[in-house]
C-alpha positions as CSV (number, residue, x, y, z in Angstrom):
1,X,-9.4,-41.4,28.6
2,X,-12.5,-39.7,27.6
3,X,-10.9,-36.3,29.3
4,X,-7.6,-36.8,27.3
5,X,-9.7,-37.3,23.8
6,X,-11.6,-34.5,24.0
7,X,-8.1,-32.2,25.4
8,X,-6.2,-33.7,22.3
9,X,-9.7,-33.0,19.5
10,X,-9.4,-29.3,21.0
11,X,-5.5,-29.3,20.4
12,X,-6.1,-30.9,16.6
13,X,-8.7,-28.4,15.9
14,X,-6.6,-25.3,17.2
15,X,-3.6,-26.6,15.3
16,X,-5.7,-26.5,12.0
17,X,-7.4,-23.1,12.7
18,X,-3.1,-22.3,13.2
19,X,-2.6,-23.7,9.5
20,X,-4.7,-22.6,7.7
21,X,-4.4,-18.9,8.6
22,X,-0.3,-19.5,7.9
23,X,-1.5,-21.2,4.5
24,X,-3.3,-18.4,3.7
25,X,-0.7,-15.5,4.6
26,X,1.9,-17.2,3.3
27,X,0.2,-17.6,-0.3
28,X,-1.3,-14.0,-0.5
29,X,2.5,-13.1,0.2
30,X,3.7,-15.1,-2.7
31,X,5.2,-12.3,-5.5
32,X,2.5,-12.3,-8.9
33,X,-0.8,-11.0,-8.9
34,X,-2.7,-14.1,-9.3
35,X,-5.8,-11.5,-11.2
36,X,-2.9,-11.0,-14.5
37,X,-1.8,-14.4,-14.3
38,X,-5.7,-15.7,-15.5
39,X,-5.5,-12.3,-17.7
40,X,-2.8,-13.4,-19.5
41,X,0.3,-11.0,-21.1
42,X,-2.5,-9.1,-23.5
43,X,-4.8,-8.7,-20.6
44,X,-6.1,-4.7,-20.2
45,X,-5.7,-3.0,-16.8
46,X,-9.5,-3.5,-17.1
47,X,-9.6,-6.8,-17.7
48,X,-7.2,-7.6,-14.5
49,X,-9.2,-5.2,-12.3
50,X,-12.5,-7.0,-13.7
51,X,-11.2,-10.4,-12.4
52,X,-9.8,-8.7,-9.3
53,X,-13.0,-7.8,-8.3
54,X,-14.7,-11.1,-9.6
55,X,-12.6,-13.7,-7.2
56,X,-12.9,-10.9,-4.4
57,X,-9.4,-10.0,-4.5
58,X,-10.2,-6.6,-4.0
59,X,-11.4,-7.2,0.1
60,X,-9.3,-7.1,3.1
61,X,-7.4,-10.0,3.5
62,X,-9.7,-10.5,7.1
63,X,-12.3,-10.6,4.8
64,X,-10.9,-13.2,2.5
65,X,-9.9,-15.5,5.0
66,X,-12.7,-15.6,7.1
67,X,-14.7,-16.2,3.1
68,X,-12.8,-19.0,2.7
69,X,-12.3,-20.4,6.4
70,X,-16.5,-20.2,6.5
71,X,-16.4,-22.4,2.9
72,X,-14.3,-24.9,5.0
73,X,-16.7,-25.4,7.7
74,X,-19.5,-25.7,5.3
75,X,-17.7,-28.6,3.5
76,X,-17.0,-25.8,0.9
77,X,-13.0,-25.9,0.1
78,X,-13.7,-23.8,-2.7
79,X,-13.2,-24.2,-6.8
80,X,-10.3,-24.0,-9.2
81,X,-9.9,-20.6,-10.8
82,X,-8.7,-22.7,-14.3
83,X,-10.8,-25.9,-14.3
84,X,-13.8,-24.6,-12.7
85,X,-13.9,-27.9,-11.1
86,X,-14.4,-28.2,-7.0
87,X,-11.1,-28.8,-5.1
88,X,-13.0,-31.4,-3.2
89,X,-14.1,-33.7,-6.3
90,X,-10.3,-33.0,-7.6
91,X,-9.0,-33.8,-4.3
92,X,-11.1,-37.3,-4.2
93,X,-9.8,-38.4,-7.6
94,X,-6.1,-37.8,-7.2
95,X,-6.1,-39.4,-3.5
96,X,-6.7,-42.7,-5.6
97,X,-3.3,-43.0,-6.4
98,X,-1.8,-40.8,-3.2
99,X,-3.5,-42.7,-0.6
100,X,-2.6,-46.4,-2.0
101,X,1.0,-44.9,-2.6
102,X,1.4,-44.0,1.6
103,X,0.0,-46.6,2.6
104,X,2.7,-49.0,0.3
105,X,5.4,-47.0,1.5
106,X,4.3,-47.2,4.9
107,X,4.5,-50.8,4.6
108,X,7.9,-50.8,2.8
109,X,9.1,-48.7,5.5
110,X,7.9,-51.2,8.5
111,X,8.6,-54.4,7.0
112,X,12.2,-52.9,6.2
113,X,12.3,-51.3,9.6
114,X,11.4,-53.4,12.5
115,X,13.0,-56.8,12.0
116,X,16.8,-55.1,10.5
117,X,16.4,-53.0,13.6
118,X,16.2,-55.4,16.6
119,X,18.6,-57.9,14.0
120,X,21.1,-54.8,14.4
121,X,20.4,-54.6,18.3
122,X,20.6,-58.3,18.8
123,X,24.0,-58.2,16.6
124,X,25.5,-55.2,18.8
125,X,28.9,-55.2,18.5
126,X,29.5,-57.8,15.3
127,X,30.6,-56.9,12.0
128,X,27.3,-57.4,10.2
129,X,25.0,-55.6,13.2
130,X,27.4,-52.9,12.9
131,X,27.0,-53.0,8.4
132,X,23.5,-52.7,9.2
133,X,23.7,-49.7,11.7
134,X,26.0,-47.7,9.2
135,X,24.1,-48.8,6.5
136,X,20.8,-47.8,7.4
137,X,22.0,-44.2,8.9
138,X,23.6,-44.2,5.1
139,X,20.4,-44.8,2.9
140,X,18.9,-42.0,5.7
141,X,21.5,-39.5,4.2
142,X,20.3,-40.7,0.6
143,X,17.9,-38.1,-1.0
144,X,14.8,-40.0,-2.1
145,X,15.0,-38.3,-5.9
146,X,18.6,-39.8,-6.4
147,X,17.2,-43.2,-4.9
148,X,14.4,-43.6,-6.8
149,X,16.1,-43.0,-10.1
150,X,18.6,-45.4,-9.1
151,X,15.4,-47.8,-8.6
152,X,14.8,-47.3,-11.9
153,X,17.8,-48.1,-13.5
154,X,17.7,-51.4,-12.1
155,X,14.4,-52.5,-12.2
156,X,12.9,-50.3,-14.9
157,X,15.8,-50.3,-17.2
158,X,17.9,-53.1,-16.8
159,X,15.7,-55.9,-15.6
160,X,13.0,-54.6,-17.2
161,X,10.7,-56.1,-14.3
162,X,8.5,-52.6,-13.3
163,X,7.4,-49.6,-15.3
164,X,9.3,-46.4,-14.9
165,X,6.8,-43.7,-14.9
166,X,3.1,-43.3,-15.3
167,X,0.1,-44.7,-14.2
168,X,-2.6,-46.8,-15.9
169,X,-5.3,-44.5,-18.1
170,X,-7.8,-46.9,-16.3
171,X,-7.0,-46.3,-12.9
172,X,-7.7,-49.2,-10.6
173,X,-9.9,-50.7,-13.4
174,X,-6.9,-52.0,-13.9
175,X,-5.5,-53.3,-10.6
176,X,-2.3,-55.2,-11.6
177,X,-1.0,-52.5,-13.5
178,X,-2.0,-49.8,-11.1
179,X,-0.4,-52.0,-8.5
180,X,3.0,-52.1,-10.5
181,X,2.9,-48.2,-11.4
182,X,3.3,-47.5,-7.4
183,X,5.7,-50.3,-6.2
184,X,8.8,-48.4,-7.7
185,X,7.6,-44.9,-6.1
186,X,6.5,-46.9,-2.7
187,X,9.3,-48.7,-2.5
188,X,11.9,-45.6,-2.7
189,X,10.2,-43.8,0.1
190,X,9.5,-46.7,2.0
191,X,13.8,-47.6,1.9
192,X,14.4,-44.3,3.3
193,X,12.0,-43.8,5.5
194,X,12.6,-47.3,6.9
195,X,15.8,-46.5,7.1
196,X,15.4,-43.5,9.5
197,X,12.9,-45.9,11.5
198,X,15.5,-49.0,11.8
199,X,17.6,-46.2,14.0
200,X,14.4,-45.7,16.3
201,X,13.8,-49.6,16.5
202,X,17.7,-50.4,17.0
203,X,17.5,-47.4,19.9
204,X,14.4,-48.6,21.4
205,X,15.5,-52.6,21.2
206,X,18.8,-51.2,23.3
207,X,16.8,-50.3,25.9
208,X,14.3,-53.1,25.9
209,X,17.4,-55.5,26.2
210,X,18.9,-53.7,29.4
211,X,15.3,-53.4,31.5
212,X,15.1,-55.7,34.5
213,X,11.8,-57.5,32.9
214,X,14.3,-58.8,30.2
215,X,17.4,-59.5,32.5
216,X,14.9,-61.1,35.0
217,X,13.0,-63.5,32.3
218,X,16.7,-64.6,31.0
219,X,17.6,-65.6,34.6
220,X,14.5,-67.4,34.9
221,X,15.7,-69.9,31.7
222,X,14.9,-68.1,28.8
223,X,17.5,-66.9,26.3
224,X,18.1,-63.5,25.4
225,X,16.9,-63.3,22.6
226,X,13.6,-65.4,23.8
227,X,12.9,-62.9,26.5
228,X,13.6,-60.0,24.6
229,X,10.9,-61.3,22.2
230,X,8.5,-62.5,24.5
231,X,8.5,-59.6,26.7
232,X,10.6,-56.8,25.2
233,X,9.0,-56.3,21.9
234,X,5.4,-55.5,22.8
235,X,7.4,-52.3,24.5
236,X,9.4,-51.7,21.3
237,X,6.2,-51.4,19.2
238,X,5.0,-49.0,21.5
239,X,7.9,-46.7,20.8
240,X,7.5,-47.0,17.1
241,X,3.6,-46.2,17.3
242,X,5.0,-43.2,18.9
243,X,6.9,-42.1,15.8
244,X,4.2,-43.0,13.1
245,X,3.2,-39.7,12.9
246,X,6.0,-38.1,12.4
247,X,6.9,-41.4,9.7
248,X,3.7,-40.7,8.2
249,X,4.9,-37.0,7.7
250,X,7.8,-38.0,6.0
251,X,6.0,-40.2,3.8
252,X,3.4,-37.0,2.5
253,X,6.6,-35.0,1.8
254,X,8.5,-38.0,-0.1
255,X,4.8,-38.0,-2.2
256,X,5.1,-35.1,-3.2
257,X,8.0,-35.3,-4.8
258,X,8.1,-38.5,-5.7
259,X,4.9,-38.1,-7.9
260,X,7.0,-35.5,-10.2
261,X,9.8,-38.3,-10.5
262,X,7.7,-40.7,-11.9
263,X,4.5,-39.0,-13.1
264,X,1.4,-39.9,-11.0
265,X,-0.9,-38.2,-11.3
266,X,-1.5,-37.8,-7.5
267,X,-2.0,-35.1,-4.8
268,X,1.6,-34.0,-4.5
269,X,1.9,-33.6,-8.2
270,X,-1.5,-31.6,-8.3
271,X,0.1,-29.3,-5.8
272,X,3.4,-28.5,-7.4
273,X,1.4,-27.8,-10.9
274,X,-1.5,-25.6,-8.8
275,X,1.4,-23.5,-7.4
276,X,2.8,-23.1,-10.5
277,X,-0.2,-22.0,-11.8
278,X,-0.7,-19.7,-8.8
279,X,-4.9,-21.2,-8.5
280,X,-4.7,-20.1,-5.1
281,X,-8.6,-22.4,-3.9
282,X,-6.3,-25.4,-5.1
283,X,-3.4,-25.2,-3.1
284,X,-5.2,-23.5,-0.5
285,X,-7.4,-27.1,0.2
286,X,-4.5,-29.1,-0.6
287,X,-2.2,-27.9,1.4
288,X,-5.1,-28.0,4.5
289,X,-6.1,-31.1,3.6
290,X,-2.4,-32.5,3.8
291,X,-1.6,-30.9,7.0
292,X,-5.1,-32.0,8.4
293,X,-3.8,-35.4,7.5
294,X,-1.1,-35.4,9.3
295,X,-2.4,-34.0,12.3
296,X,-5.1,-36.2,12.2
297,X,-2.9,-39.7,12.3
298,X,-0.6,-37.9,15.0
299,X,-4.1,-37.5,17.3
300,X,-4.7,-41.7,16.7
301,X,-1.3,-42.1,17.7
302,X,-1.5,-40.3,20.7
303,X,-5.0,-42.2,21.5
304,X,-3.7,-45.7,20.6
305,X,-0.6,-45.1,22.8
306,X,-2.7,-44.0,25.6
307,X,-4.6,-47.1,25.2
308,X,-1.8,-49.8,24.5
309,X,-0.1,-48.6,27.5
310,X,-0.8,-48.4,31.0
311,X,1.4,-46.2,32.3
312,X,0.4,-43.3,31.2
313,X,-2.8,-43.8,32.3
314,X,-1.1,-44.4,36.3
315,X,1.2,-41.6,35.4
316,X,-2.4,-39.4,34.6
């Protein structure tokens, strides 16, 4: 186990060293030269190449990266070229509202997910398992901006039960309001992305049903659906810790936009403004610190799989 730890750390380490050299090609290849941006229209030649040469523009791009990558490794992810403030401290205070926000849609998504998906295994074959299959591979197809604002028009304008945008000016010195600002959002990406999970847990409830464990405990007295509970399910959770990484993806890409629909002032709406604003340290550590994320919860997954099930360990 120990072995396979340390083989996956290496793996997560060499896929960030990957990311963030493709982060930071694929900004210095964005068109706009970031040096007349911070100029302005009236800015001089002078004035650009002054600024140029002040944020190190001016060096090999080797040179820059390896500036920046060294920052990094020091802790350092750098400093806005606007506010002046550290990407880190920003970072920390938007992940206030980003971080509660995943973790309610996460929840959304599983408490959707995992009893409508074995309901629509158990119900194979009858009319409503077969509404629940379509419908859930239907809200899948839904794009989370048209959902959310359909969200709002029921429960924001006609009920009148949640806020529609924005977030408390106290933050989470006021909890119950905070906590109302990010059901809405939460619960938009947590009905889509539960509904791409139900398909896993249907799939992976299917094939818990037909294994000879199940057939055998049936024979042995119990019902179907007893057995598949008592001794199917504990294999269908491992099959859906399998896919929390990639859910957990989903779920930092639905931020991001979901942020802009309803105005929090989170991580993902940091990053659209900071690449509108071309402040290159910004969206450098965001985007790094995003991916690391997601990397990070995908090495977990793999460890907590590893642990929860024993074969792979006889298989290794």
């Amino acid at each position: 186990m120990i072995r396979y730890a340390l083989t996956r750390g290496a793996l997560l380490l060499l896929g960030l060293f990957v990311a963030s050299a493709l982060i930071f090609l694929t900004l210095r290849v964005l068109p706009g030269d970031v040096a007349q941006q911070i100029a302005g229209t009236n800015g001089t030649p002078e004035q650009v190449a002054a600024i140029r040469e002040s944020l190190g523009l001016n060096a090999p791009l080797w040179a820059q990266y390896v500036d920046w990558i060294g920052g990094v490794f020091r802790g350092d992810l750098g400093t806005s070229l606007y506010t002046g403030l550290t990407v880190t401290a920003e970072l920390a205070e938007k992940a206030r509202v980003t971080v509660p926000l995943g973790i309610l849609s996460l929840l959304f998504a599983l408490a959707v997910s995992i009893p409508l998906g074995v309901l629509s295994a158990l119900r194979r074959g009858r009319a409503d398992g077969t509404a629940l299959s379509v419908g859930a591979q239907a809200v899948a197809a839904v794009p989370v901006v048209w959902a959310g604002m359909m969200l709002v028009v029921v429960f924001a304008v006609w009920l009148g039960l949640l806020p529609a945008q924005g977030f408390p000016r106290g933050g989470w010195s006021q909890p119950v309001d905070a906590l109302r600002a990010l059901i809405l959002p939460a619960l938009t990406i947590g009905i889509i992305e539960g509904a791409m999970l139900l398909r896993f847990v249907r799939s992976a409830t299917l094939q818990a049903i037909g294994q000879d464990y199940v057939r055998t405990a049936a024979a042995k007295g119990l019902t179907r659906n007893a057995a598949l509970i008592r001794h199917g399910l504990p294999n269908v959770g491992l099959s859906v810790i399998s896919v929390l990484g990639l859910q957990v993806a989903g779920i930092v890409v639905g931020a991001v936009i979901i942020e802009q629909l309803f105005s929090l002032p989170g991580i993902g709406r940091m990053l659209v403004s900071d690449v509108g604003a071309r402040d290159l340290p910004m969206v450098q550590g965001e985007l790094l610190i995003l991916t690391g994320f997601v990397l990070l919860v995908g090495f977990f997954v793999d460890l907590v799989h590893r642990l929860l099930d024993p074969r792979q360990r006889e298989a290794a």
